[in-house]
TORKOL-4160 file (C-alpha; in steps of 0.2 Angstrom, whole numbers, padded with zeros to 4 digits, m for minus):
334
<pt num="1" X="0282" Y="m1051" Z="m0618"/>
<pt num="2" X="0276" Y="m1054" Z="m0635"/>
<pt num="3" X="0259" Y="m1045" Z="m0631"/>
<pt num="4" X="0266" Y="m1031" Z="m0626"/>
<pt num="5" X="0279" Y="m1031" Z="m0642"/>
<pt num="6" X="0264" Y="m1032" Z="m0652"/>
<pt num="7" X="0256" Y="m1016" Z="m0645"/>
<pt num="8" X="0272" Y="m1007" Z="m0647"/>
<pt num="9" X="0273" Y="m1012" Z="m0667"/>
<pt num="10" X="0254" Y="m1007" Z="m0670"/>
<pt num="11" X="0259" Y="m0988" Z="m0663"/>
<pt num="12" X="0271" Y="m0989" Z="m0674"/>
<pt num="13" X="0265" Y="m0992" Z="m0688"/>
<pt num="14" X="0252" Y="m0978" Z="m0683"/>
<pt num="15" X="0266" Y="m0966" Z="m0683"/>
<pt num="16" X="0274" Y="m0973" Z="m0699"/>
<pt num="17" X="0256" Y="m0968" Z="m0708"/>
<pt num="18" X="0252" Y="m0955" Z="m0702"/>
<pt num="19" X="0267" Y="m0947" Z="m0704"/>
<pt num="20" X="0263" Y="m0940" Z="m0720"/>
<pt num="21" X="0245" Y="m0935" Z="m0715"/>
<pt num="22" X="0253" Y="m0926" Z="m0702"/>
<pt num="23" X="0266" Y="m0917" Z="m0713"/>
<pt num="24" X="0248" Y="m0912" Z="m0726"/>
<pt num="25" X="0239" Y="m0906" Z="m0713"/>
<pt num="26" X="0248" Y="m0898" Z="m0702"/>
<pt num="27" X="0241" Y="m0882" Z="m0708"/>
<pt num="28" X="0222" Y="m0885" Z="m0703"/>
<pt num="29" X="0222" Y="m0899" Z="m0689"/>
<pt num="30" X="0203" Y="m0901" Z="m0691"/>
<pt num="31" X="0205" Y="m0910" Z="m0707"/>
<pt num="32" X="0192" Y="m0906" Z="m0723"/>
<pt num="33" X="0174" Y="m0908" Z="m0720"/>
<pt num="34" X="0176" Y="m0909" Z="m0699"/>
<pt num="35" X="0165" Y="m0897" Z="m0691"/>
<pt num="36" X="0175" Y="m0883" Z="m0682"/>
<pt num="37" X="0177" Y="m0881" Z="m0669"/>
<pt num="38" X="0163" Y="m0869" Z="m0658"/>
<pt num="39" X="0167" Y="m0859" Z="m0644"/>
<pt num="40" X="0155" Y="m0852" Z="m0632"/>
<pt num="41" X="0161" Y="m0833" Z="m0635"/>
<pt num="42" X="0143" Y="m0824" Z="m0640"/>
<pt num="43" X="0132" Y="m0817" Z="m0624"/>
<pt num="44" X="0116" Y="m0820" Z="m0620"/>
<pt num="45" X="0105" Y="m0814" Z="m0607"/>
<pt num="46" X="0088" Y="m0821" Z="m0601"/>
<pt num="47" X="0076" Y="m0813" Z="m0593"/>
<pt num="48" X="0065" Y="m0824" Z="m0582"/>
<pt num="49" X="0049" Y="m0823" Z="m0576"/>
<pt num="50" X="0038" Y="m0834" Z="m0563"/>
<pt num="51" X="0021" Y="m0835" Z="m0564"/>
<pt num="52" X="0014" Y="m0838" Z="m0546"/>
<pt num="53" X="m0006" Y="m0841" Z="m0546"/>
<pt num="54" X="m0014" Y="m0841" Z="m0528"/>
<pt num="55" X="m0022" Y="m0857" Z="m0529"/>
<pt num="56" X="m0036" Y="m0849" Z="m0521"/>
<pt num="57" X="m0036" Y="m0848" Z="m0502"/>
<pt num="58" X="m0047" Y="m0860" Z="m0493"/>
<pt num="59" X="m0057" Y="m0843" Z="m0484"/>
<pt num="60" X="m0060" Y="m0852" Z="m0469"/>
<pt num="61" X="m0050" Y="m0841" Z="m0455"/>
<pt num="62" X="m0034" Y="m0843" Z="m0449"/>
<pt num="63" X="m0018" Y="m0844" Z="m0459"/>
<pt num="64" X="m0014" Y="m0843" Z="m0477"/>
<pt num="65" X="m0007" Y="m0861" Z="m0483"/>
<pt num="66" X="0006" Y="m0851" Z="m0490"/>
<pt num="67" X="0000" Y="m0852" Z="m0511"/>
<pt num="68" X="0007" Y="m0837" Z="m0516"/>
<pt num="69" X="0025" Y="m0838" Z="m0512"/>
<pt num="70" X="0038" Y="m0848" Z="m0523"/>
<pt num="71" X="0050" Y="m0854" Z="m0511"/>
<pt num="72" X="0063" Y="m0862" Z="m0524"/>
<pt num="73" X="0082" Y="m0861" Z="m0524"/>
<pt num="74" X="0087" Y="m0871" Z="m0539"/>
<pt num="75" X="0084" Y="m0863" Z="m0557"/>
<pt num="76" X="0089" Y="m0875" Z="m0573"/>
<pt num="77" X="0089" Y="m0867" Z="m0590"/>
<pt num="78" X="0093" Y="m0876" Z="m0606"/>
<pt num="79" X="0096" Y="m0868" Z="m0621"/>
<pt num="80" X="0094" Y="m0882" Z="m0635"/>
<pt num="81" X="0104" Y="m0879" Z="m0654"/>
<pt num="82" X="0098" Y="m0885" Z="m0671"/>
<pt num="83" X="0111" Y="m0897" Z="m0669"/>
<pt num="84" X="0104" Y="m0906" Z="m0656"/>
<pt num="85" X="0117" Y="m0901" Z="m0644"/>
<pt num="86" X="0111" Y="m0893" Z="m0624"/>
<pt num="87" X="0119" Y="m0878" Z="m0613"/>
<pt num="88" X="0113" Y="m0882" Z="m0596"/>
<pt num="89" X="0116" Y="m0867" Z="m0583"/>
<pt num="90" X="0110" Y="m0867" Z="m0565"/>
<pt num="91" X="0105" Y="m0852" Z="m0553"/>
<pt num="92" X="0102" Y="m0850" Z="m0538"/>
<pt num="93" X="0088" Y="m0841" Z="m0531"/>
<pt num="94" X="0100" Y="m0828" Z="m0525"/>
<pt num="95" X="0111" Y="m0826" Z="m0540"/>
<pt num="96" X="0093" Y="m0822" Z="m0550"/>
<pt num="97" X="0086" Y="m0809" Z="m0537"/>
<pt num="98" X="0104" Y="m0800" Z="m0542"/>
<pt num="99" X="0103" Y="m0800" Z="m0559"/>
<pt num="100" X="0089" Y="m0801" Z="m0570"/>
<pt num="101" X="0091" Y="m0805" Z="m0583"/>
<pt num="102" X="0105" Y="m0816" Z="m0582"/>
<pt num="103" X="0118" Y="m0816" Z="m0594"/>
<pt num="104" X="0131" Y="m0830" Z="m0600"/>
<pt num="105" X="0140" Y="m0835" Z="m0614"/>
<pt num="106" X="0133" Y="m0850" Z="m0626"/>
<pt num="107" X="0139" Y="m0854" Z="m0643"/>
<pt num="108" X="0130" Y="m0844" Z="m0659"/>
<pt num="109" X="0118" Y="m0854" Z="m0670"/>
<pt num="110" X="0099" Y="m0858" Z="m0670"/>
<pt num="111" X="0091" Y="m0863" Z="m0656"/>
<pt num="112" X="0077" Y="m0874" Z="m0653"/>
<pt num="113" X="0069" Y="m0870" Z="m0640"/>
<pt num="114" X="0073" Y="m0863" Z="m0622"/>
<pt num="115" X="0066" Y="m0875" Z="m0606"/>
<pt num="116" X="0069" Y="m0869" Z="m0589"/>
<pt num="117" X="0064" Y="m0877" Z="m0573"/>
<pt num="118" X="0064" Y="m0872" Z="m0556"/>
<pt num="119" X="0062" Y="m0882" Z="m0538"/>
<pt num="120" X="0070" Y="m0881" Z="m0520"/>
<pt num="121" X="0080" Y="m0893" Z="m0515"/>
<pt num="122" X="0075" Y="m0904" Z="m0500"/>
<pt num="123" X="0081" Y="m0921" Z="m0494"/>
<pt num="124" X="0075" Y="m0933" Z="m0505"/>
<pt num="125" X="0074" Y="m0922" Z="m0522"/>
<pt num="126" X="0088" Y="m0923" Z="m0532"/>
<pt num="127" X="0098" Y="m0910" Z="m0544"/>
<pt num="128" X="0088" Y="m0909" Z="m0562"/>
<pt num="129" X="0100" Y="m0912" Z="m0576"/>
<pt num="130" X="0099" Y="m0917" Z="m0597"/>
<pt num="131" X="0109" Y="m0918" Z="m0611"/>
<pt num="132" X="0098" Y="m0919" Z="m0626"/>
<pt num="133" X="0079" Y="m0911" Z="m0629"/>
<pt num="134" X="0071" Y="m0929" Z="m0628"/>
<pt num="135" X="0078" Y="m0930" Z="m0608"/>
<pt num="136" X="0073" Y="m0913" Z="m0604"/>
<pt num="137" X="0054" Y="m0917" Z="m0609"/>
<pt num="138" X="0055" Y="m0931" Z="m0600"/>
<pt num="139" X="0062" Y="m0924" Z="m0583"/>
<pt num="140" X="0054" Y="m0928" Z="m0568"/>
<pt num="141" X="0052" Y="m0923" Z="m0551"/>
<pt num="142" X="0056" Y="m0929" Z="m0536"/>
<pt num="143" X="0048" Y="m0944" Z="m0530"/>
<pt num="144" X="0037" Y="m0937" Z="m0514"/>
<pt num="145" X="0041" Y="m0956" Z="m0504"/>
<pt num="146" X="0058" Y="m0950" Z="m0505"/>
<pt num="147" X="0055" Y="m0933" Z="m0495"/>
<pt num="148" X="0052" Y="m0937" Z="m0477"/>
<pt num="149" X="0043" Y="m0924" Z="m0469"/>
<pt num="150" X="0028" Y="m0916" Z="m0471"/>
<pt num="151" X="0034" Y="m0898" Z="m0472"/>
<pt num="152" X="0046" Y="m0903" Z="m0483"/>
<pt num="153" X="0035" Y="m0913" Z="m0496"/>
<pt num="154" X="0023" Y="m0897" Z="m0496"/>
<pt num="155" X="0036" Y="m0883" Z="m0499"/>
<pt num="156" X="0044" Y="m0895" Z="m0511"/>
<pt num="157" X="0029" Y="m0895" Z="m0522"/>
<pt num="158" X="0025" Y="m0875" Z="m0521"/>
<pt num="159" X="0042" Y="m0873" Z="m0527"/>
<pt num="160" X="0040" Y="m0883" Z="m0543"/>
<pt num="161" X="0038" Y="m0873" Z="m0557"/>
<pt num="162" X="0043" Y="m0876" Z="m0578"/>
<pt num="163" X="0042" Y="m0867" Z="m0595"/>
<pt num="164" X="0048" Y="m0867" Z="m0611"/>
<pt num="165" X="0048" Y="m0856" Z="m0628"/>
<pt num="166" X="0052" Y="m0864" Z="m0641"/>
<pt num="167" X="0058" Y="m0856" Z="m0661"/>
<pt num="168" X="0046" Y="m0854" Z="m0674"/>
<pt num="169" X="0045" Y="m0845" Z="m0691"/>
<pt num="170" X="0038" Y="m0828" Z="m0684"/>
<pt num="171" X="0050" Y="m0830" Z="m0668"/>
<pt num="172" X="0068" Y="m0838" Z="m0673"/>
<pt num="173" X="0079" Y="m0841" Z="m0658"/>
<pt num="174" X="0097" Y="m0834" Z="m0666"/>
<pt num="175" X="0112" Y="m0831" Z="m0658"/>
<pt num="176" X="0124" Y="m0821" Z="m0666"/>
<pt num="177" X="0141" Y="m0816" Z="m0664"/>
<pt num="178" X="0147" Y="m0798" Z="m0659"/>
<pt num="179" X="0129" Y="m0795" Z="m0653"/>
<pt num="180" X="0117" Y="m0798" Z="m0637"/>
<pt num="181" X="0104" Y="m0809" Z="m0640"/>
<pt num="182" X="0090" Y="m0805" Z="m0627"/>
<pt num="183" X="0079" Y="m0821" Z="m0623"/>
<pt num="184" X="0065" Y="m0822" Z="m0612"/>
<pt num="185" X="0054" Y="m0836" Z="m0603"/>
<pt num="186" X="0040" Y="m0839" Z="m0592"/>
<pt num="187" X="0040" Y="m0853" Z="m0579"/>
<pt num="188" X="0021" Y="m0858" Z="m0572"/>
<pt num="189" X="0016" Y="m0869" Z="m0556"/>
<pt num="190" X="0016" Y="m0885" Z="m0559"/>
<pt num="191" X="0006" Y="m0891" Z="m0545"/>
<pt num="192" X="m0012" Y="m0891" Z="m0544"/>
<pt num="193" X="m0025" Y="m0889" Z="m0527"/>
<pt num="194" X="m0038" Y="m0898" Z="m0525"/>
<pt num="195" X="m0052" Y="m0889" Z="m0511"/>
<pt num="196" X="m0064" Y="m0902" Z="m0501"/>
<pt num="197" X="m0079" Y="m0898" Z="m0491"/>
<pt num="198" X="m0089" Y="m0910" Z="m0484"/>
<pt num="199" X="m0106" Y="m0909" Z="m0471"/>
<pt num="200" X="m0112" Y="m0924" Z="m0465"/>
<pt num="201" X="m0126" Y="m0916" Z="m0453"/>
<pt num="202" X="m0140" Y="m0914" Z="m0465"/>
<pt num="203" X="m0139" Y="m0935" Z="m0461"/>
<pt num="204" X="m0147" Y="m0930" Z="m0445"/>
<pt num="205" X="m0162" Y="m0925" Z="m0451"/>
<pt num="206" X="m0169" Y="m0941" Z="m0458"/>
<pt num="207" X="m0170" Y="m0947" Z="m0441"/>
<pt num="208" X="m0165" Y="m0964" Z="m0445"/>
<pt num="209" X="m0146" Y="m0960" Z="m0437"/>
<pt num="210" X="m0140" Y="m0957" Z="m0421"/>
<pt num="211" X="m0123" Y="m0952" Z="m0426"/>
<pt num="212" X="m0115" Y="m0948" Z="m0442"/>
<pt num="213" X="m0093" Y="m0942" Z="m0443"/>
<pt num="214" X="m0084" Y="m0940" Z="m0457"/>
<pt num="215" X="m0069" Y="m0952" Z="m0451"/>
<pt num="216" X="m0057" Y="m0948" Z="m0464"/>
<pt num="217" X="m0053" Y="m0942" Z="m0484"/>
<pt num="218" X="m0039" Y="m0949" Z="m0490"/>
<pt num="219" X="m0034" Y="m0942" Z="m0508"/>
<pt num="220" X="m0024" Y="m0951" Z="m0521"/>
<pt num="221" X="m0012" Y="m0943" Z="m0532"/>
<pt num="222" X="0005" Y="m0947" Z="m0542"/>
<pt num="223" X="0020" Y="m0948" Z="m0530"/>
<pt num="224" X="0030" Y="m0941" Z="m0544"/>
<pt num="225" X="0025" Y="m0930" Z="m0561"/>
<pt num="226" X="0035" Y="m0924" Z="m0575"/>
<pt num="227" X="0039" Y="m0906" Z="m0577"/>
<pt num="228" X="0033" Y="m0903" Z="m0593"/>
<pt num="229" X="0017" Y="m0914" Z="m0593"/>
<pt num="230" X="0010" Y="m0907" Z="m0609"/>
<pt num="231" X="0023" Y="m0920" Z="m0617"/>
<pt num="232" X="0017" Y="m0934" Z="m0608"/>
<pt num="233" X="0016" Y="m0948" Z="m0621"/>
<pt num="234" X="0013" Y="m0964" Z="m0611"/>
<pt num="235" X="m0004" Y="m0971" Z="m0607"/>
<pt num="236" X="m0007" Y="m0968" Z="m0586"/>
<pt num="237" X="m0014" Y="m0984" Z="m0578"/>
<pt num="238" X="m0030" Y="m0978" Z="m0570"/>
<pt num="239" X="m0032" Y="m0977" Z="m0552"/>
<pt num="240" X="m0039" Y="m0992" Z="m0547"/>
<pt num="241" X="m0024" Y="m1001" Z="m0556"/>
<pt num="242" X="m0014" Y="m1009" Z="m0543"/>
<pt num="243" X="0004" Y="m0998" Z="m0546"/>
<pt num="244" X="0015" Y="m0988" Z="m0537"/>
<pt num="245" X="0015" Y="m0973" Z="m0545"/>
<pt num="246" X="0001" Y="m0967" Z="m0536"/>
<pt num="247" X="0001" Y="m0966" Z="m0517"/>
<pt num="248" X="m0009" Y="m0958" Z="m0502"/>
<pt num="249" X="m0005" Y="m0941" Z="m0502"/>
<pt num="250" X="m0014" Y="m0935" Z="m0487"/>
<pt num="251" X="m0026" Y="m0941" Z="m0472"/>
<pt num="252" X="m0039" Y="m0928" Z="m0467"/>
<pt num="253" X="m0043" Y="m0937" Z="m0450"/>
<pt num="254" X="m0045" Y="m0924" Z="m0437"/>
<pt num="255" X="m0059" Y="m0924" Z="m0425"/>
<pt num="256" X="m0059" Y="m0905" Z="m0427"/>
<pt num="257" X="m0072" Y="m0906" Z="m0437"/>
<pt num="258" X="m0081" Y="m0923" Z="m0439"/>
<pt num="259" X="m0099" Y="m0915" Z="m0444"/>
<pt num="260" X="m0093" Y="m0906" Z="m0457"/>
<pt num="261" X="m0075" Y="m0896" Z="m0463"/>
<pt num="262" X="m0065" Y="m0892" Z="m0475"/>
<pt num="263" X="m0045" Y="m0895" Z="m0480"/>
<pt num="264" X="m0034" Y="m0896" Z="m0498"/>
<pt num="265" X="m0020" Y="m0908" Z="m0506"/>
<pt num="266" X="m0010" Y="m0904" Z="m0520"/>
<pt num="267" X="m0006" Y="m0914" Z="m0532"/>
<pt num="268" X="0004" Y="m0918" Z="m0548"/>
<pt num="269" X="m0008" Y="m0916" Z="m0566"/>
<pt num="270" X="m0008" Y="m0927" Z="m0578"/>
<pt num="271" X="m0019" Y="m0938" Z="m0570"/>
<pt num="272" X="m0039" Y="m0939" Z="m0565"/>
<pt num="273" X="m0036" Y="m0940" Z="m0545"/>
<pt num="274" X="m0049" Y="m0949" Z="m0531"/>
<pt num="275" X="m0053" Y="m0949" Z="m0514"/>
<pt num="276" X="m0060" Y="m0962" Z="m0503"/>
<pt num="277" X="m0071" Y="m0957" Z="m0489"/>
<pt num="278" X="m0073" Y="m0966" Z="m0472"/>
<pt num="279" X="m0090" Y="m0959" Z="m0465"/>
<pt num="280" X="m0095" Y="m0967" Z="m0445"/>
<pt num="281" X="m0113" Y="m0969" Z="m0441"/>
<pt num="282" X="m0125" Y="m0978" Z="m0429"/>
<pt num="283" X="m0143" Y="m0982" Z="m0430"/>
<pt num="284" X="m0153" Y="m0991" Z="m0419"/>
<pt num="285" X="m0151" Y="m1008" Z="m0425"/>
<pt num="286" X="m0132" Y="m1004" Z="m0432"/>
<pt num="287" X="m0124" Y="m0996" Z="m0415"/>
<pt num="288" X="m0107" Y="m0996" Z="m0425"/>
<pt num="289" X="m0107" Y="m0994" Z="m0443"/>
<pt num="290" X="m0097" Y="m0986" Z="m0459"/>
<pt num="291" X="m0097" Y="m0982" Z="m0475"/>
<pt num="292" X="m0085" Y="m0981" Z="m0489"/>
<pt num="293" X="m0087" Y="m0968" Z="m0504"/>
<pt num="294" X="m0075" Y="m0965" Z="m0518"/>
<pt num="295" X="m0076" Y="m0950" Z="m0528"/>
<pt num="296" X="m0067" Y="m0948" Z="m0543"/>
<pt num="297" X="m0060" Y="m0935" Z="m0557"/>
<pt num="298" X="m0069" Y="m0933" Z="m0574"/>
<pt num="299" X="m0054" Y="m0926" Z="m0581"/>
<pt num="300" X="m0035" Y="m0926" Z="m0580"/>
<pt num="301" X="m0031" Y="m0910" Z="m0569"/>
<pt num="302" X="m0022" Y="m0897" Z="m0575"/>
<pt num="303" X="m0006" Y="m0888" Z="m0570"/>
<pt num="304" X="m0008" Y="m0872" Z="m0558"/>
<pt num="305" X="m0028" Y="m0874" Z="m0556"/>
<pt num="306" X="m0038" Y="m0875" Z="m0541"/>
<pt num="307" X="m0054" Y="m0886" Z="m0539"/>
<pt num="308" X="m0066" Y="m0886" Z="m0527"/>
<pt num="309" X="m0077" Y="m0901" Z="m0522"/>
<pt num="310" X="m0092" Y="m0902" Z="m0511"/>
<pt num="311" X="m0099" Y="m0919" Z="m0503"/>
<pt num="312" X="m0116" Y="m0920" Z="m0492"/>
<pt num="313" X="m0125" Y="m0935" Z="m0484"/>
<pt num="314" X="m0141" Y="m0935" Z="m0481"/>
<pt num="315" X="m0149" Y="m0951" Z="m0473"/>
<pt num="316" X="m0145" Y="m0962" Z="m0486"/>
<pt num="317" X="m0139" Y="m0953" Z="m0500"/>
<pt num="318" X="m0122" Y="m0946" Z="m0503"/>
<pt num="319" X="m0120" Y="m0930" Z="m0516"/>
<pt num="320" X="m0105" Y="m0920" Z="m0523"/>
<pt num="321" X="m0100" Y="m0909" Z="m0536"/>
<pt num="322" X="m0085" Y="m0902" Z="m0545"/>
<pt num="323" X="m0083" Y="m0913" Z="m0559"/>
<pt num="324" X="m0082" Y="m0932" Z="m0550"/>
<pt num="325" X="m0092" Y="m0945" Z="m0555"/>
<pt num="326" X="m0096" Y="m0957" Z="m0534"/>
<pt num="327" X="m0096" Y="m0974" Z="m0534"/>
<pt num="328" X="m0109" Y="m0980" Z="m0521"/>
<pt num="329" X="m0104" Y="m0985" Z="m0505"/>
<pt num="330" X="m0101" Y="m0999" Z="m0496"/>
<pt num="331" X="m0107" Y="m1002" Z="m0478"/>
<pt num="332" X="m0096" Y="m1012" Z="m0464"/>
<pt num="333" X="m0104" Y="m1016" Z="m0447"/>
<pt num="334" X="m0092" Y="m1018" Z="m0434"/>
């Protein structure tokens, strides 16, 4: 009982105080020096633009992998003030297609800069929100070992695209009262593609094997990239580190094409990706043998670019280009 009498006393020695503050200020409630209060009464309208890339088409007959469509249904704009305070607004796919621009109200002041991401939601990839600048350079996609399927885990990354503008002296970003201020933006993939072909036949002609297969190219890439990579600050542990941001992103291990073929990954850029190669063979004194090759990046990939890699073996050689430096192989009888 005494607690609770002692709470009641401190209110009201609050109100006996503030009486006469309430009495002086009665006339502004916001007090001197106390930022008024803003209200989001000044339209704006964005006009958004994706750029979609064809990351190149394999060639080969048959189907398009689908590289020029942008299959997204989530668009996140955010519209950072000088003050450090966000506007975040979301559209959908549909909503965009209706109206574009797109116009909303926001509060007048200087902005910053203008981020927009886009991405389709799949199980596994949650919604993309942030609050200050700092959070929406650092926002990240969806972990792909979340996402179950296959389809899903490739129509997720063709869907992932991101931009920004931001102010400068020759472009200011003001929004003014009683006017529209018009704002545009252009969103880029964010994937890359990387295009393998391999021909093991030419090992033939040494006349040293009696069978030679490619058994399987599996390609290492981040299981989750940020989508504005250009601000990546933090050091990436190389490949060989033993970490889980990187995973198996595909297996090429049809017997389709065992002497020679071709297929693609995408991946997430930032990073210097690798493969490993499993290569079958038999000679007369090794019935059942294989060979291990790893091929690896010179250079972080880039955003929305295509690479094309080419590996031959030839007896006991192994050669490829596109910028990869090989480690030799090594050789396990079984």
């Amino acid at each position: 009982m005494k607690k609770h009498w002692n709470k009641i006393l401190e209110w009201g020695l609050w109100l006996v105080v503030c009486l006469p503050l309430f009495a002086a200020c009665s006339e502004n409630d916001e007090g001197p020096g106390a930022e008024p209060v803003r209200e989001k009464d000044c339209e704006v309208s964005v006009g958004i633009r994706l750029d979609i890339p064809v990351l190149k088409d394999m060639g080969d007959p048959g189907e398009s992998p689908g590289d020029d469509v942008a299959d997204w249904d989530k668009l996140d704009l955010f519209l950072v003030y000088d003050w450090g305070q966000v506007l975040q607004y979301t559209l959908t796919k549909e909503e965009l297609v209706a109206a574009n621009p797109h116009s909303f109200n926001a509060y007048a002041g200087t902005l910053k800069g203008l981020y927009g991401v886009a991405y389709k939601t799949v199980s596994g990839a949650s919604a993309v929100s942030a609050s200050n600048e700092e959070a929406i350079k650092n926002l990240r996609t969806a972990q792909l070992s979340n996402i179950t399927t296959p389809e899903d885990k490739k129509a997720y990354m063709l869907s992932l695209f991101s931009g920004a503008k931001l102010a400068s002296g020759d472009a200011p970003m003001e929004i003014k009262k009683d006017e529209r201020t018009e704002l545009h933006i252009i969103l880029s993939r964010l994937i890359t593609k990387v295009d393998v072909q391999w021909d093991v036949e030419d090992a033939y002609a040494s006349g040293v094997y009696t069978k030679v297969k490619m058994n399987e190219i599996e390609f290492f890439g981040l299981d989750g990239g940020l989508f504005f990579p250009e601000n990546e600050t933090q050091q990436l542990p190389s490949l060989g580190d033993a970490n889980d941001i990187y995973k198996s992103a595909y297996k090429a291990n049809s017997p389709i094409s065992e002497r020679n073929g071709r297929t693609y990954f995408y991946t997430f850029p930032g990073v210097a990706n690798k493969f490993r190669f499993i290569v079958d063979y038999a000679t007369n004194e090794t019935p059942k043998g294989s060979k291990t090759y790893i091929a690896t990046f010179n250079d972080k990939l880039g955003r929305a670019t295509w690479h094309k890699v080419n590996f031959t073996v030839k007896g006991e050689s192994f050669t490829g280009d596109g910028n990869i430096s090989l480690i030799p192989s090594t050789s396990t009888s079984k």
